[in-house]
Legacy VTK file of the C-alpha trace (Angstrom):
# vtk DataFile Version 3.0
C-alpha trace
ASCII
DATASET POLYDATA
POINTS 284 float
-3.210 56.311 -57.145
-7.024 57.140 -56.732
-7.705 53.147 -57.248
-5.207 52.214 -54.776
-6.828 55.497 -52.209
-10.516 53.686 -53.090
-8.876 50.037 -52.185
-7.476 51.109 -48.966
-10.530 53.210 -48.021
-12.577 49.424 -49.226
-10.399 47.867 -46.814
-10.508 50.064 -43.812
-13.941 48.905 -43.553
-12.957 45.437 -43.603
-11.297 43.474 -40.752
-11.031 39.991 -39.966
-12.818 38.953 -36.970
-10.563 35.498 -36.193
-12.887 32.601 -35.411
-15.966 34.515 -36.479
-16.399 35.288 -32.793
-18.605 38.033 -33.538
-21.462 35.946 -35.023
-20.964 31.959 -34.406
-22.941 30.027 -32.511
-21.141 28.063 -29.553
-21.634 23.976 -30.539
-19.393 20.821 -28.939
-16.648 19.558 -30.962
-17.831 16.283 -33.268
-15.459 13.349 -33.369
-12.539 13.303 -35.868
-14.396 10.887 -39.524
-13.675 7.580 -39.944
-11.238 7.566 -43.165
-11.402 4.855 -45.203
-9.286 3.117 -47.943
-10.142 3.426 -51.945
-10.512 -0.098 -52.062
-9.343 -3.072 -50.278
-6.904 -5.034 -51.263
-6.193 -9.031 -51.384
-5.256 -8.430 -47.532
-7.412 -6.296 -45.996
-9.746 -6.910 -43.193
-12.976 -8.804 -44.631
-15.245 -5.936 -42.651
-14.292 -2.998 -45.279
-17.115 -1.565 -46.161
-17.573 0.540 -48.888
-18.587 4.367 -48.001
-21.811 5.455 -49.136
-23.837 8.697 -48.856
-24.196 8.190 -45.437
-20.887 8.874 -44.849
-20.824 11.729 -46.693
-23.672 13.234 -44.829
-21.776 12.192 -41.654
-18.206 13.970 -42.599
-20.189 17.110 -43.762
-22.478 17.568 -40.376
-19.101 16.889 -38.745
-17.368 19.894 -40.494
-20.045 22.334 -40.450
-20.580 21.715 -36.506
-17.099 22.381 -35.501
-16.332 25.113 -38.117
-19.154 27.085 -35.856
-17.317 26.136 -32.973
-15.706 28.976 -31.395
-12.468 26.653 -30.851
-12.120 25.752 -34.412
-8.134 25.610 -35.436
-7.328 25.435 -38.968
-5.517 22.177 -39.456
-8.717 20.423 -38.151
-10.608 22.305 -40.306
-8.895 21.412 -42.917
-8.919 17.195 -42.393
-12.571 17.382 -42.308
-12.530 19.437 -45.522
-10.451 16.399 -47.287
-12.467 13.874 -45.719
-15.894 15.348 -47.307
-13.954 15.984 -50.655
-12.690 12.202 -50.306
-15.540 10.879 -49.448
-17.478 12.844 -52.730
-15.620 12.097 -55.004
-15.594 8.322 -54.389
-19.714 8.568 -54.296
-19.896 10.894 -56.916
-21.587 13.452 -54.650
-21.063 16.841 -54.950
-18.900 16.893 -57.965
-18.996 18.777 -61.177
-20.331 21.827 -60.024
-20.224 24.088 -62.870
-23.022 22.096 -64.735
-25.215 20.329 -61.534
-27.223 23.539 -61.000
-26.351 23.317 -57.239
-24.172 26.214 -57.619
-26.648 28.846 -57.994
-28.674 29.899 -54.425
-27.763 31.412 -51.230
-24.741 30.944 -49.346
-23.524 32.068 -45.964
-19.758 31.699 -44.944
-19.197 29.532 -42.064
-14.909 29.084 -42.294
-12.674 31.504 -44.122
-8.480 30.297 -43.774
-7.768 33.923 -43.126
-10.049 36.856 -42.819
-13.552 36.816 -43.646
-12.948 39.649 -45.941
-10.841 37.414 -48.500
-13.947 35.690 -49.100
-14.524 38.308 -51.605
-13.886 38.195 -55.118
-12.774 41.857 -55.171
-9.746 41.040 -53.217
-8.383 37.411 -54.920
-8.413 40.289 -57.988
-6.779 42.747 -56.192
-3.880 40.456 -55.275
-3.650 39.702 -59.054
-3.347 43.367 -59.776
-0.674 44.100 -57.175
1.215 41.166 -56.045
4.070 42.831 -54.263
2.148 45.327 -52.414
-1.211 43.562 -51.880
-1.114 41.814 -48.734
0.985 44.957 -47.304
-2.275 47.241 -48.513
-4.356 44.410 -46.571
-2.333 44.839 -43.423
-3.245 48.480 -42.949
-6.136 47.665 -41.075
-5.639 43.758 -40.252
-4.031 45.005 -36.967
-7.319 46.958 -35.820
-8.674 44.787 -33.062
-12.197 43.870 -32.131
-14.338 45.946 -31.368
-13.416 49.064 -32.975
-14.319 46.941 -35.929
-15.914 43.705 -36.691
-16.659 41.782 -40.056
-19.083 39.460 -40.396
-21.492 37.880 -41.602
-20.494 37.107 -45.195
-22.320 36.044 -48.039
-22.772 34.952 -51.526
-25.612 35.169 -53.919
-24.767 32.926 -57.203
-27.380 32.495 -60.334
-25.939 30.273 -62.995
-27.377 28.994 -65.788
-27.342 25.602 -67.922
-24.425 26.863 -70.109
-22.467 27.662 -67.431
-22.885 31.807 -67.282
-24.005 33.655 -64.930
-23.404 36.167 -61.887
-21.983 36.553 -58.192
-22.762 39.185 -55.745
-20.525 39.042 -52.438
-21.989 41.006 -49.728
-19.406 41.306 -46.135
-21.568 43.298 -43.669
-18.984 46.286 -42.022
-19.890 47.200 -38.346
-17.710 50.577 -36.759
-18.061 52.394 -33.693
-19.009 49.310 -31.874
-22.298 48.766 -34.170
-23.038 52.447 -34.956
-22.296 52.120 -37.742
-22.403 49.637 -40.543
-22.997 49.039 -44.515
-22.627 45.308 -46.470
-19.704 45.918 -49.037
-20.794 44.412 -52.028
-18.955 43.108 -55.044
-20.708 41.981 -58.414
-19.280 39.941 -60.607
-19.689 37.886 -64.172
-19.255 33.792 -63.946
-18.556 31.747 -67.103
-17.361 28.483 -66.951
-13.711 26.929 -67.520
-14.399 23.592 -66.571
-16.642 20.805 -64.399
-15.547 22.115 -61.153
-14.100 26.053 -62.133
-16.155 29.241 -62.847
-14.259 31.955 -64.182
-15.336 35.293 -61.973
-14.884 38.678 -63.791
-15.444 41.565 -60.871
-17.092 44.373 -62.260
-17.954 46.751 -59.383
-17.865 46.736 -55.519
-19.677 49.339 -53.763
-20.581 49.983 -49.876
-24.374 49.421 -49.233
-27.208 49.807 -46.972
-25.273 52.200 -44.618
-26.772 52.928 -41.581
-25.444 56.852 -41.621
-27.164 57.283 -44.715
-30.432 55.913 -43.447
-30.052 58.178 -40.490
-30.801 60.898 -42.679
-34.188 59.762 -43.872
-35.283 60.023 -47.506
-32.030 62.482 -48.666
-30.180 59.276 -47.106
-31.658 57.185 -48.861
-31.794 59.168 -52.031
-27.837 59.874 -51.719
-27.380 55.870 -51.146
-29.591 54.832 -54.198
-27.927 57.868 -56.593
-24.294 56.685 -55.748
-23.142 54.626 -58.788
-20.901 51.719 -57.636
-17.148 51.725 -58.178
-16.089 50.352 -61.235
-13.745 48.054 -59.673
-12.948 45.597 -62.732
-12.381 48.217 -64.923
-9.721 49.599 -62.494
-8.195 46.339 -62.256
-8.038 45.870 -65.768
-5.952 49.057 -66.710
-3.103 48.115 -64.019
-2.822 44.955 -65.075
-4.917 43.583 -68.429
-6.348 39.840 -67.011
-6.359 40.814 -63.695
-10.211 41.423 -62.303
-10.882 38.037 -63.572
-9.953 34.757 -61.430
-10.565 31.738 -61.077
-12.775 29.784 -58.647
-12.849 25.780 -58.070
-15.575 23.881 -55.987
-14.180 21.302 -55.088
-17.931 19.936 -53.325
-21.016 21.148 -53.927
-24.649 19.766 -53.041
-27.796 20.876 -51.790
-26.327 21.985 -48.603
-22.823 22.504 -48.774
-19.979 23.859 -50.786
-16.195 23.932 -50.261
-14.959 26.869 -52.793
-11.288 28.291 -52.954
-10.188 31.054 -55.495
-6.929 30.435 -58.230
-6.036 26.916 -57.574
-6.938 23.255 -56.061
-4.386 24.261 -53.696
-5.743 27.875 -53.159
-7.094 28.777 -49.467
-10.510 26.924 -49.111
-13.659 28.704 -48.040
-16.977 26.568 -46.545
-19.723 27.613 -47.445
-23.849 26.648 -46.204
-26.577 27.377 -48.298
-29.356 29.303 -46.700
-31.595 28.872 -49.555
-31.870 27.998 -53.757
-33.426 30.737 -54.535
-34.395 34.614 -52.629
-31.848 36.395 -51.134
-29.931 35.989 -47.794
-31.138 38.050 -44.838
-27.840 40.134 -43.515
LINES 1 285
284 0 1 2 3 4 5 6 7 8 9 10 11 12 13 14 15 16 17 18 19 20 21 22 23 24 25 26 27 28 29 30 31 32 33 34 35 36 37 38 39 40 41 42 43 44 45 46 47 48 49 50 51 52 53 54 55 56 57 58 59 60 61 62 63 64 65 66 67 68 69 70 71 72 73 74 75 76 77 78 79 80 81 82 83 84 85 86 87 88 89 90 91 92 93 94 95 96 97 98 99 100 101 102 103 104 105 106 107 108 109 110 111 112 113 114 115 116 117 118 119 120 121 122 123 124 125 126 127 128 129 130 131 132 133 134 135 136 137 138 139 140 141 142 143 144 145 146 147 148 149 150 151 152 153 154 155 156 157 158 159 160 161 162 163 164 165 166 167 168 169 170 171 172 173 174 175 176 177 178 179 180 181 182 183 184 185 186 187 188 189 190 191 192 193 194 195 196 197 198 199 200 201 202 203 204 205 206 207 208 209 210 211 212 213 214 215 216 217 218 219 220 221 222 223 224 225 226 227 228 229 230 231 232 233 234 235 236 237 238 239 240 241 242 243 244 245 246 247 248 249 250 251 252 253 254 255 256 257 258 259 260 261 262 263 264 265 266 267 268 269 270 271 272 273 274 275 276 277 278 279 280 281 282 283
């Protein structure tokens, strides 16, 4: 029961912010990609041209403008999401991301299929742990409207080494009391690899950070904050259901600037992610 208190007292300091209103920039709407066919066949028009890199760079500008566009809708999203993973596969961009070394760096969320706050680790896990009560858990504060709370931005930090091991820390900045108040929830987690294209992600402990109450109270603040040991939310997991704080997570694309990432499955929820850098840590 005091897990499932901690998770809903986690939560309440989450809430999706739908469109990432609260921190997008306004851009125009690119035009929908050219698709093109594997191959052409005995029939097919003689000007079929092959896609190249090019192309690539072309479907990927064209997703990452209009997933910052403030009228983004899902199922458009989503065609521009198949047309870079298309499109990368048939150049052999972006592909076999557990090994490339592209994983590792700095990433900042730019399109989550529900709320921002799923783009955690911490919460795939959770739904592992409870699957009947989960998303009910979830809902407690999912109905708390804008801007008694707002989520956002979020972001990943991933090292990784040559064998295919290494770590993720998930940071989801929390603002309250319409920006009185905020921390960056953080998860850290342990990546091995399963395969070319999925990391296995082990969640070890989630913890809120950098609050701004604490830091209000000057050096005791920031002695409390730095004293606090981090919830041992793997652990937790673990002894409700043995497995359960470790998921999987498949890139499906993956270069120098962009990665499209989704947690248990190819047909799992995808999350877009830009990198902000390959090495140092993300500004929040």
């Amino acid at each position: 029961m005091k897990f499932i208190a901690f998770s809903i007292q986690c939560n309440l300091l989450l809430v999706p912010v739908q469109g990432f209103s609260a921190y997008k920039r306004s851009s125009g709407i690119v035009a929908s990609t050219k698709l093109f066919s594997a191959a052409p066949s005995d029939t097919a028009d003689q000007s079929y041209v092959d896609p190249t890199s090019a192309d690539v760079d072309k479907c990927k500008s064209d997703l990452l403008t209009y997933c910052q566009s403030p009228a983004a809708q899902s199922n458009y999203v989503l065609d521009k999401i198949a047309a870079v993973e298309r499109l990368g596969e048939q150049n052999g961009i972006g592909q076999g991301s557990s090994y490339s070394g592209l994983l590792a760096g700095e990433w900042e969320l730019v399109y989550a299929p529900e709320d921002i706050t799923r783009s955690s680790p911490f919460f795939w896990a959770f739904r592992k742990a409870f699957p009947d009560s989960s998303d009910q858990i979830f809902g407690i504060t999912d109905a708390i409207p804008d801007p008694l709370k707002v989520v956002g931005p979020a972001y990943q930090s991933i090292d990784i080494d040559v064998s295919g091991n290494g770590s993720l820390i998930s940071r989801v900045k929390v603002s309250t009391l319409g920006g009185a108040a905020t921390s960056i929830m953080t998860t850290r987690a342990t990546l091995f690899t399963d395969d070319l294209e999925t990391v296995m992600v082990r969640v070890d402990t989630t913890k809120p950070e950098e609050s701004t109450i604490l830091k209000k109270l000057g050096p005791l603040g920031d002695t409390l904050s730095k004293s606090s040991p981090a919830f041992p939310s793997g652990e937790a997991l673990e002894r409700v259901k043995p497995g359960s704080s470790t998921i999987p997570m498949l890139t499906t694309f993956c270069d120098g600037t962009l990665r499209i990432s989704c947690y248990n499955s190819k047909r799992g929820k995808k999350f877009v992610w830009k990198r902000t850098s390959f090495k140092g840590s993300a500004e929040i």
